[in-house]
TORDRENNU-406997 format. One record per atom (N, C-alpha, C): x, y, z; atom name. Coordinates in steps of 0.1 Angstrom, whole numbers. Example, Ala and Ser with C-alpha at 12.3 -4.5 7.8 and 13.67 -1.06 7.14 Angstrom:
! residues 2
+-------+-------+-------+-------+
|    xx |    yy |    zz | margu |
+-------+-------+-------+-------+
|   132 |   -57 |    78 |     N |
|   123 |   -45 |    78 |    CA |
|   132 |   -33 |    78 |     C |
|   128 |   -22 |    71 |     N |
|   137 |   -11 |    71 |    CA |
|   129 |     0 |    79 |     C |
+-------+-------+-------+-------+
//
This chain:
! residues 36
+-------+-------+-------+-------+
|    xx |    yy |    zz | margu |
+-------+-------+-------+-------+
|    59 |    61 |     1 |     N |
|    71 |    60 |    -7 |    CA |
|    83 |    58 |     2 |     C |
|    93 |    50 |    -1 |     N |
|   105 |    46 |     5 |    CA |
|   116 |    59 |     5 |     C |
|   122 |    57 |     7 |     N |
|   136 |    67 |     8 |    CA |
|   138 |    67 |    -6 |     C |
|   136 |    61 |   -22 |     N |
|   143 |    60 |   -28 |    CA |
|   132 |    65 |   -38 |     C |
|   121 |    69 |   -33 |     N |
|   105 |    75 |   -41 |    CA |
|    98 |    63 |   -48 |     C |
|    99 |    50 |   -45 |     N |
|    94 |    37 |   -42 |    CA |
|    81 |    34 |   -37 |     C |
|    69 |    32 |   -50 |     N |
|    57 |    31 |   -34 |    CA |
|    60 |    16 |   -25 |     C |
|    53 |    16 |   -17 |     N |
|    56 |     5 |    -9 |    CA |
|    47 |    -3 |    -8 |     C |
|    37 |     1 |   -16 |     N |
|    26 |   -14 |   -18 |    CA |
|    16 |    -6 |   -29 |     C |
|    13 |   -19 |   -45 |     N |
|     7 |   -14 |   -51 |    CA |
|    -7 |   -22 |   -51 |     C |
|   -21 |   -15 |   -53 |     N |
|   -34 |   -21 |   -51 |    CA |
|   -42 |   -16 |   -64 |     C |
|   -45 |   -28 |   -71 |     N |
|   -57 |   -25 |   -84 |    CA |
|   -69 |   -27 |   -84 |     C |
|   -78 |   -20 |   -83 |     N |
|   -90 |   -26 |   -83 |    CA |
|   -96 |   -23 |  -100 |     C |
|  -108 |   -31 |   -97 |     N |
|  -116 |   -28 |  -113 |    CA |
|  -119 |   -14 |  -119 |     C |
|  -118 |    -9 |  -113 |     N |
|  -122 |    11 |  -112 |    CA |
|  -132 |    15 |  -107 |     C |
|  -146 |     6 |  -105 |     N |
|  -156 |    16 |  -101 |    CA |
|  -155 |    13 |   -86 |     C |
|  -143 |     4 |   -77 |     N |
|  -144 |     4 |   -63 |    CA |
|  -144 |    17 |   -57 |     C |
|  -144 |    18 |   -43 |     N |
|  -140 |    31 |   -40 |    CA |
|  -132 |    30 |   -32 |     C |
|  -126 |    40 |   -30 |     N |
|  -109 |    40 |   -20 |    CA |
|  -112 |    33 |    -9 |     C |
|  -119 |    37 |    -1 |     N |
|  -119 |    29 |    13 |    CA |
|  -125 |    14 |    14 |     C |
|  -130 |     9 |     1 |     N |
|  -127 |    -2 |     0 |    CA |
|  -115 |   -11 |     0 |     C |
|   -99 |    -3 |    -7 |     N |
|   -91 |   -11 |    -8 |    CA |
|   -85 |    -4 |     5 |     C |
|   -87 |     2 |    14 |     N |
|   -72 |     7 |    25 |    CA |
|   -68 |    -3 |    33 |     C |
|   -79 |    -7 |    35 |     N |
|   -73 |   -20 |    48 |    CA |
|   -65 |   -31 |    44 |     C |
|   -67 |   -40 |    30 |     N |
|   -59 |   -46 |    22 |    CA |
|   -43 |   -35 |    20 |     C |
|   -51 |   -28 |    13 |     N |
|   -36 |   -18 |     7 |    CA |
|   -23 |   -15 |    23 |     C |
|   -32 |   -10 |    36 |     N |
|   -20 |   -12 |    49 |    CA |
|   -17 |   -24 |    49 |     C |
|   -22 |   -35 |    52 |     N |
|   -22 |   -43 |    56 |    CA |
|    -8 |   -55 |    48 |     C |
|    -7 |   -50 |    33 |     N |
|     6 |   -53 |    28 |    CA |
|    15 |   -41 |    32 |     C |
|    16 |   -37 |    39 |     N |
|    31 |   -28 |    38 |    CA |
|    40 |   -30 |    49 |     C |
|    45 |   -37 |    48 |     N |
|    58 |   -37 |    61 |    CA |
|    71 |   -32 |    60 |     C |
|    71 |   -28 |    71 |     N |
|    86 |   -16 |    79 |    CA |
|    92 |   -22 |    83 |     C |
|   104 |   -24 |    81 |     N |
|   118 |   -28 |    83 |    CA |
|   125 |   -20 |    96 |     C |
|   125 |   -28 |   105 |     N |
|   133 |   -17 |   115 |    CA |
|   146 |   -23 |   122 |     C |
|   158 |   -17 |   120 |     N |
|   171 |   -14 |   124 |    CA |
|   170 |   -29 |   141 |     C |
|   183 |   -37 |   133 |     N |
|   184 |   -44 |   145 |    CA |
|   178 |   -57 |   147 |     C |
+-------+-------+-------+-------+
//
C-alpha cells in the first residue's frame, strides 16, 4: 500500500490459481517512484 492506503498493484486470477503462481507477475507491475 502507498502512503495514502492505496494497493499498488491489483492481480485476478480465476480462483483455483495459487498465490505463487501470480507473485512474479503481481512484483513485477509495481513501480517506485524515487525523489529526483
Amino acid at each position: 500500500m502507498d502512503g495514502k492506503c492505496r494497493p499498488l498493484s491489483v492481480l485476478i486470477s480465476a480462483g483455483q490459481a495459487s498465490d505463487p503462481t501470480y507473485l512474479v507477475p503481481l512484483l513485477e507491475a509495481v513501480r517506485v517512484g524515487r525523489p529526483g
